[in-house]
C-alpha positions as CSV (number, residue, x, y, z in Angstrom):
1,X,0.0,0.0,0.0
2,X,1.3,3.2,-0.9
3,X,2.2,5.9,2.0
4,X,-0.4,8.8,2.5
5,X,0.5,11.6,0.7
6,X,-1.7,14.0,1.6
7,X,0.7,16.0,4.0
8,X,3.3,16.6,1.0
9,X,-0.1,17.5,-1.1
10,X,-1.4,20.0,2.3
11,X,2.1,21.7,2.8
12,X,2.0,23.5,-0.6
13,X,-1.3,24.8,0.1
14,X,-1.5,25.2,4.3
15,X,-0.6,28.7,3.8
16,X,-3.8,29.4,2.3
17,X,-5.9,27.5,4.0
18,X,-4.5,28.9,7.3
19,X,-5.4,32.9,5.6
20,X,-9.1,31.2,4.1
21,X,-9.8,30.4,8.1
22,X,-9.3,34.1,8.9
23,X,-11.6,35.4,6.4
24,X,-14.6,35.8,8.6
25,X,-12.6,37.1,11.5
26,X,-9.8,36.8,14.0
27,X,-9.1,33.4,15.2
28,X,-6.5,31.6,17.4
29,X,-4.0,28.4,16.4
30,X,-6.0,25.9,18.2
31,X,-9.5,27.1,16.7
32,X,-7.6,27.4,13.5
33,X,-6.8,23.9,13.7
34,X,-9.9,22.7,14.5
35,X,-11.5,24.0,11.6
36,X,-8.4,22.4,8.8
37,X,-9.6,19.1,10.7
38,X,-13.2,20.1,10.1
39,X,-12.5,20.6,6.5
40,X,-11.5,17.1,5.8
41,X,-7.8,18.0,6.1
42,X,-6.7,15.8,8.8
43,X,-4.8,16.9,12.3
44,X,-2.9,19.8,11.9
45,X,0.1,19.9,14.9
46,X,1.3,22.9,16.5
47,X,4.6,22.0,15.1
48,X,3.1,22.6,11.7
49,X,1.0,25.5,12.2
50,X,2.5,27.7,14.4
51,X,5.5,28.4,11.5
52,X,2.7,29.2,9.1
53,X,1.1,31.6,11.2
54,X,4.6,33.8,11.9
55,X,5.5,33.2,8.4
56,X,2.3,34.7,7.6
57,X,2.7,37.3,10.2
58,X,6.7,38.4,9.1
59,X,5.6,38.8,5.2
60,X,2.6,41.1,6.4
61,X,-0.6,38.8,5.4
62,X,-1.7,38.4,9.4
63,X,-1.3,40.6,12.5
64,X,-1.1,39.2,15.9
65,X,-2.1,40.0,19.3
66,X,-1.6,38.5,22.2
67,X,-4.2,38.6,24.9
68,X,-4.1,37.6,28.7
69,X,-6.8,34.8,29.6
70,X,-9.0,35.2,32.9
71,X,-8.5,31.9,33.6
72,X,-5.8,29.5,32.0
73,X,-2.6,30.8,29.5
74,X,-3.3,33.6,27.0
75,X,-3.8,33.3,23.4
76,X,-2.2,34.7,20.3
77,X,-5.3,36.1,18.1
78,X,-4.6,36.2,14.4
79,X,-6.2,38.1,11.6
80,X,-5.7,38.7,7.8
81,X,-4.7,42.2,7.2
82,X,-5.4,44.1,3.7
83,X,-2.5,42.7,1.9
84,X,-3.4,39.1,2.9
85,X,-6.6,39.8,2.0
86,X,-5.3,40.7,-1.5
87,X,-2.8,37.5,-1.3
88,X,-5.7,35.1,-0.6
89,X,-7.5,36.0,-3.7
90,X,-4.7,36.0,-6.4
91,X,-3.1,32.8,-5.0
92,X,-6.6,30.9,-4.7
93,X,-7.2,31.8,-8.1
94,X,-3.8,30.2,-9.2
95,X,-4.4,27.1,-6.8
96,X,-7.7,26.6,-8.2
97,X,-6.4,26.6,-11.7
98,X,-3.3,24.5,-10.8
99,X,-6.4,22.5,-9.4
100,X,-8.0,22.4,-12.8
101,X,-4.9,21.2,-14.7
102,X,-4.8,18.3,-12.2
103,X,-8.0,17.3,-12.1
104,X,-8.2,17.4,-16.1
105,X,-4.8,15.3,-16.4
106,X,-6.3,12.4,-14.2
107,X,-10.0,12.8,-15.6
108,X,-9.4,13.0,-19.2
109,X,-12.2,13.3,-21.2
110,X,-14.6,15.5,-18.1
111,X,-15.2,12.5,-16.4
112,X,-14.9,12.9,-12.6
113,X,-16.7,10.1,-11.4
């Protein structure tokens, strides 16, 4: 049996994902998670996401704010900024076509069945 591929296939595109989950709002890593897992895509580990999220944050596409919890540790809140905003939509578009071009290579013919 062939090993799972789909974390090779989810790193090119986790970066995305990760700015599609701020869309409606501010969110933090574990409720960012928990909606990739949601989605079909599996158990995404600290060790994974947290780089995405202050790569994201050091090219300009999320701020960050850490706030102090009443009760247990505080959280890092993330949200998209303009220019992620902007990022999100010209890179989905390319993803989706790239998506396209797959899809048609192993469907010849329009059959997707």
């Amino acid at each position: 049996m062939a090993a799972d591929r789909r974390p090779s296939w989810l790193k090119g595109v986790l970066d995305l994902l990760v700015l599609s989950c701020l869309t409606s709002g501010e969110s933090y890593g574990y409720e960012i998670a928990k909606a990739l897992a949601a989605a079909g895509l599996g158990e995404i580990k600290g060790g994974t996401l947290y780089p995405v999220l202050n790569r994201l944050e050091e090219a300009g596409l999320v701020e960050a704010e850490f706030r102090a919890a009443e009760r247990g540790p505080g959280r890092r809140y993330y949200r998209l900024t303009e220019q992620g905003r902007d990022h999100l939509a010209s890179e989905s578009g390319a993803w989706l076509d790239f998506h396209t071009a797959v899809r048609d290579m192993l469907h010849p013919g329009g059959t997707t069945s």
